[in-house]
C-alpha positions, 0 to 999 in steps of 0.5 A: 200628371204625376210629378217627374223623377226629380219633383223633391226639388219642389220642396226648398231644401230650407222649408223641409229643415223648418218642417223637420225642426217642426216634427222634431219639437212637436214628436211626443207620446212614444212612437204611436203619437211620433208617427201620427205627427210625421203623418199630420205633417208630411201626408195631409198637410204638406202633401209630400209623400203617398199614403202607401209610400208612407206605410211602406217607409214605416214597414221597413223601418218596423224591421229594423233595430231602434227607434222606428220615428227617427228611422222613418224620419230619415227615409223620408227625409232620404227620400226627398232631399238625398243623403243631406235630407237624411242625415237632417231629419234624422239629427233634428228627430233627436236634438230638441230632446237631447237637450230637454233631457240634458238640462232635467237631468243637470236639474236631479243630479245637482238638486234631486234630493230638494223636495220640489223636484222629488216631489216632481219625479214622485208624480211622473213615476206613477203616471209612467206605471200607467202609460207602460201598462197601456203600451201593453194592452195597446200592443197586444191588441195589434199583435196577439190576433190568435193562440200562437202569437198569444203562446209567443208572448207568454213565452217570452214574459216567463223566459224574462220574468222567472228566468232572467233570459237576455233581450237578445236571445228572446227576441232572436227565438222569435223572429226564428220562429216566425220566419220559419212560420212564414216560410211554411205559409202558416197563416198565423204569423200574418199579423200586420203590425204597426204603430197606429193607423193612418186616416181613411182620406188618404192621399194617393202616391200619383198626387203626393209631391214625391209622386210614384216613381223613384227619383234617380237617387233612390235607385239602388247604386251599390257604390254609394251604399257601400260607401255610406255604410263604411263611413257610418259605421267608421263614425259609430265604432271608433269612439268605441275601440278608441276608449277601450284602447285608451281606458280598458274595458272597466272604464265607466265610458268603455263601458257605456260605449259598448254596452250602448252600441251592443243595444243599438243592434238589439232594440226592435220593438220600440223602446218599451221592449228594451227598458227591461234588458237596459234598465236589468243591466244598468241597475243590477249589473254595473250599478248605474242607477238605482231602480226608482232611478230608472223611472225618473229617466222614463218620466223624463223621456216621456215629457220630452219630444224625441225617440223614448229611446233617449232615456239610455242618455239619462242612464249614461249621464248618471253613471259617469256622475257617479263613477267617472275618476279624474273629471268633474262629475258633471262634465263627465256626466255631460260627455258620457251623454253625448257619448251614449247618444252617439252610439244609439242614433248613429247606426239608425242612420246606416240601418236606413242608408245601407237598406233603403235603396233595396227595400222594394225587394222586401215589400211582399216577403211573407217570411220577413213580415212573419218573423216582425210579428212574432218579435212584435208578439214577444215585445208584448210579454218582454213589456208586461215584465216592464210593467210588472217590475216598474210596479213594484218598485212605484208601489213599494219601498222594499222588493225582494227576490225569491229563488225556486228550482232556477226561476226568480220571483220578485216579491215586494214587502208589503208592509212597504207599501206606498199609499200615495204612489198607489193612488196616483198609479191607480188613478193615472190608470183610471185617466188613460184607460177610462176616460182616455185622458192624453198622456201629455196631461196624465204626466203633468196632473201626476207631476203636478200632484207631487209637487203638491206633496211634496210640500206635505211629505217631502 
């Protein structure tokens, strides 16, 4: 017999904190390994929720903007335990690594010119380069399955890379494009996608803990939608119109808190697809960051659990250090990483609550799933321009810019060549891609090595 409409309430709400709490500290490796955790945990150990339930959760939440770990998280969470269950898988998600992230980036702002510490982010620099370049061969395989997904991402390199075209725009033109696909029935734009693969032992909706049905809760009740909607979005924006009230539109936390919530609607394809527009605006438009900068932070979100996504905190804590009048540097470093964090995470919690109840009547529509392919197309030229620029910037000392009838071509000095940052790229890469070393442990043996020479050349 399947479990009844009410069977979440045969997981303690306290076991599914501690579960979530788990996830939560053990959620590193990007959304692939994210994932891959939440289905260890929730599928075959705990046995809460079907195989197909899961896959259907992860569907859904590939559609939407931001990080699609953290959304997944609140679903399920939803799901189990109502709106409490929710907002605590989905605040647990990003709480251990808010704080790993807060504390490292106390440690390079008060001390990152020590050579121990340059040394460390020296390291990770090359060994993100590495695990940038594998995010592209490993999506690009899922999603460029024939020429005109291949057309879309080329497409979308050359828009971003020669021409400067906004994130946004891009991945607008997309989704247009493979909706119109699939509602031609072009079979072109049927590429499923996904972060990963679950395991072929799969556990049936019928014996899950949740069973097949939908609990009471899960029905649609437009009420409660509506009203968890207007309060979510009450939460996210009024620190935003309060600032710009408050300080104007040229105050350093104005800008964070609109900049961030403008990317908050923007971010599909994972965080990867994104870094570029974030890192594009952040270093040559306000001047937060310089470009090593920008790795340094990656190189933080990759070491710490948590949503990869949650480097924007690094990019607004640096900021407000630098530019923030009338306060500590560090306390306005600290309040703007609260700030940037709010203002990324919170809408992942309305996408889910305004949207799940009716995700059902999403399940088979083929323009819907055609137009994510097409964006998760895009992604993939949007991440080879990432990769390219990260290189550059790893491997050089000095790049440059060159102008050519509107299109720009970054062009690195050569005599600025880094020896030692090319070696540690190259063998960073030698590690993922050929003996298929985690990348866990590429980061820490290249961080390793640059504290070691750090002591040499530093």
């Amino acid at each position: 017999m399947p479990p009844n409409i009410e069977s979440s309430h045969q997981v303690p709400f306290r076991e599914a904190v501690r579960v979530w709490l788990r996830i939560a500290l053990l959620s590193f490796g990007g959304p692939a390994g994210q994932i891959a955790v939440m289905h260890r945990i929730l599928v075959e150990e705990k046995k809460w929720i079907g195989e197909r339930r899961f896959l259907h959760a992860l569907n859904y939440c590939m559609m939407l903007p931001g990080p699609e770990a953290q959304q997944l998280a609140i679903y399920i969470g939803w799901l189990m335990h109502r709106t409490k269950g929710g907002l605590v898988a989905g605040s647990l998600f990003v709480l251990p690594g808010f704080i790993a992230i807060l504390a490292l980036s106390y440690l390079y702002a008060v001390l990152g010119n020590v050579g121990a510490v340059e040394g460390l982010f020296f390291g990770l620099k090359a060994a993100v380069l590495a695990v940038v370049l594998n995010a592209v061969v490993r999506i690009g395989k899922r999603a460029l399955k024939n020429w005109i997904m291949l057309g879309i991402a080329s497409a979308a390199f050359v828009a971003i890379f020669l021409f400067k075209v906004g994130f946004p725009l891009i991945i607008l033109t997309a989704a247009l494009l493979g909706y119109w696909g699939g509602k031609r029935g072009m079979t072109a734009f049927e590429v499923s996608g996904g972060h990963g693969s679950a395991d072929e032992s799969v556990l049936s909706d019928r014996d899950s803990i949740l069973g097949e049905g939908l609990p009471a809760h899960a029905n649609p009740n437009r009420q409660w939608s509506l009203r968890m909607s207007a309060t979510l979005l009450l939460l996210w924006l009024t620190p935003v119109v309060l600032l710009l009230a408050m300080f104007g539109s040229e105050n350093v936390f104005s800008q964070i808190a609109l900049f961030f919530s403008k990317m908050a609607v923007v971010t599909f394809g994972g965080a990867y697809a994104v870094l570029g527009y974030i890192t594009q605006e952040a270093v040559q438009n306000y001047g937060w960051l310089a470009p090593g900068e920008m790795l340094d932070g990656l190189g933080m979100a990759e070491t710490t659990p948590g949503p990869l996504i949650q480097v924007v905190q690094f990019v607004g804590f640096m900021g407000a250090y630098r530019e923030a009048t009338g306060l500590d540097p560090l306390v306005a470093a600290t309040l703007a990483a609260l700030l940037t964090t709010w203002v990324t995470f919170v809408p992942c919690f309305l996408w889910i609550f305004l949207g799940a109840p009716y995700v059902e009547r999403l399940r088979d529509n083929r323009a819907l799933s055609s137009a994510l392919s097409a964006i998760t197309a895009a992604v993939v030229g949007v991440i080879l321009n990432l990769a390219i620029w990260f290189g550059f910037h790893v491997i050089f000392a000095e790049v440059g810019e060159w102008r050519f009838m509107g299109a720009r071509v970054l062009t690195p000095n050569l005599e600025s060549l880094d020896v030692l940052s090319l070696l540690l790229a190259v063998g960073a890469m030698v590690a993922i891609f050929h003996f298929k070393v985690g990348m866990i442990k590429v980061l820490a043996g290249c961080a390793i090595l640059g504290v070691l020479a750090s002591l040499v050349v530093f």
